[in-house]
C-alpha positions in Angstrom: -76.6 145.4 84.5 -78.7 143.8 82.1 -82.0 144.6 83.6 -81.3 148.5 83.7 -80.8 148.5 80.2 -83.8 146.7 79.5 -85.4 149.1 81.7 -84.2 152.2 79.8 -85.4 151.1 76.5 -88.5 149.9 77.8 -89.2 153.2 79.5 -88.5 155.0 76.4 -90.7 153.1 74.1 -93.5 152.7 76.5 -93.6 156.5 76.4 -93.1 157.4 72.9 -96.5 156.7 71.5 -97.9 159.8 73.7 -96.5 162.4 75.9 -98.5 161.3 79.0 -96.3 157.6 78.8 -99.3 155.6 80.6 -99.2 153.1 77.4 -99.5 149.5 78.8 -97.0 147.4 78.5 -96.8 143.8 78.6 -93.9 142.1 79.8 -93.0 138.4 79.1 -90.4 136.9 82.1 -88.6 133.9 82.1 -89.5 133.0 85.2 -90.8 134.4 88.8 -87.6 135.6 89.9 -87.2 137.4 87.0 -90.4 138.8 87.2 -90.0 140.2 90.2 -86.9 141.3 90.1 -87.5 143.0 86.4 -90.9 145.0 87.8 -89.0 146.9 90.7 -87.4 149.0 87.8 -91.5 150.4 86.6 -93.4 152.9 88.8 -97.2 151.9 88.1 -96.3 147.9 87.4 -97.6 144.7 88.4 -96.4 140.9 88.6 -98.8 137.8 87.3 -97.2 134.3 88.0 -97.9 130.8 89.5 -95.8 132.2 93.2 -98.3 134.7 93.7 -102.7 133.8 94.8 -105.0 133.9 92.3 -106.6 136.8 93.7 -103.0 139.1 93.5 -102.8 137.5 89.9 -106.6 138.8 89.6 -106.2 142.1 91.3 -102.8 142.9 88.9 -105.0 141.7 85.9 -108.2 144.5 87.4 -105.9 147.5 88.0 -103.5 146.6 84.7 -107.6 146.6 82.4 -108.2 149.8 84.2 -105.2 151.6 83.8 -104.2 152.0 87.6 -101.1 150.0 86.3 -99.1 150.6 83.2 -96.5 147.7 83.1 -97.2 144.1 84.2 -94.2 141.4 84.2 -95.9 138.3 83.8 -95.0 134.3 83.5 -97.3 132.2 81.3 -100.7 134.2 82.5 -101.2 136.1 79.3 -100.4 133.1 77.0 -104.2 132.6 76.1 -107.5 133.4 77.5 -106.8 136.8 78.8 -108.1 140.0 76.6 -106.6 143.4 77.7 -108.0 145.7 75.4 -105.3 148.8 75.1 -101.9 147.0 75.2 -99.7 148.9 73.1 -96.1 147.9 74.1 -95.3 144.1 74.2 -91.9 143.2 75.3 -90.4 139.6 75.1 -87.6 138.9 77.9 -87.5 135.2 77.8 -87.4 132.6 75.1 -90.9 130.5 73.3 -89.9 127.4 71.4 -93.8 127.0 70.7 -94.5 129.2 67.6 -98.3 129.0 68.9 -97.5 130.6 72.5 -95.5 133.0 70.4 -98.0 133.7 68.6 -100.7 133.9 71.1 -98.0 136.4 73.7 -97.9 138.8 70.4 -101.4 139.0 69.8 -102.0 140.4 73.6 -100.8 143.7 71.6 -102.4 143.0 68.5 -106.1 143.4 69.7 -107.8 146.6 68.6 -109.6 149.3 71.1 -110.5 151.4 68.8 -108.1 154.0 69.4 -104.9 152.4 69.4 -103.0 152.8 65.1 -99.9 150.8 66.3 -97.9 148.0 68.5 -94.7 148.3 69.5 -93.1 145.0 70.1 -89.6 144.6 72.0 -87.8 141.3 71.7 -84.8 141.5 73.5 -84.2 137.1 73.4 -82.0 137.4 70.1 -84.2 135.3 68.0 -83.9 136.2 64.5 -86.5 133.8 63.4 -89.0 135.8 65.0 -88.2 138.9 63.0 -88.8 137.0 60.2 -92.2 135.8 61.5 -93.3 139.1 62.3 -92.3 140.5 59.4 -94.1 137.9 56.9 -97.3 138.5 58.6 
């Protein structure tokens, strides 16, 4: 299955940067199902999406800043507006025609902290383009 292989190389990458593996990672679904299908796979994770109350969304958001939770799957909550310093594994699951929300997922990971000397970034949607984006920047 598809998701389990996802899984795996998002396991391993979200543990490479340090042997204790609690870098957070940033997970962008195609949808809510997805999202919630996707997190069961992470211990210490978290959904964000229009399905869930504001104050789940907020309380994810809380223990995700804090570190109580290392992997959040979210749909269209981390597009703008939302700062989590520490984010050092970004992974794309889903397709962005807008090179601006692209842009604006990416830079979730981009922020420094202070401590962090590198972002890893997983795009598993296939689009070339963006490698080409990434790169150039």
């Amino acid at each position: 299955e598809r998701d389990k292989a996802e899984r795996e190389i998002i396991a391993e990458y979200s543990k490479i940067m340090d042997i204790s593996g609690n870098k957070k990672t940033l997970l962008f679904c195609e949808g809510t199902v997805h999202a919630d299908r996707i997190i069961t796979y992470f211990e210490k994770g978290g959904v964000m999406h229009s399905k869930r109350t504001q104050e789940e969304n907020d309380d994810v958001f809380h223990a995700f800043e804090r570190g109580d939770l290392q992997y959040v799957a979210s749909v269209n909550k981390f597009n703008e507006g939302k700062h989590v310093p520490g984010v050092e594994v970004i992974v794309f699951l889903r397709a962005t025609d807008s090179l601006t929300i692209f842009w604006q997922q990416l830079g979730r990971a981009l922020a420094k902290n202070g401590t962090k000397t590198k972002v890893i970034d997983l795009d598993f949607v296939a689009n070339l383009e963006r490698l080409s984006l990434v790169r150039d920047r």
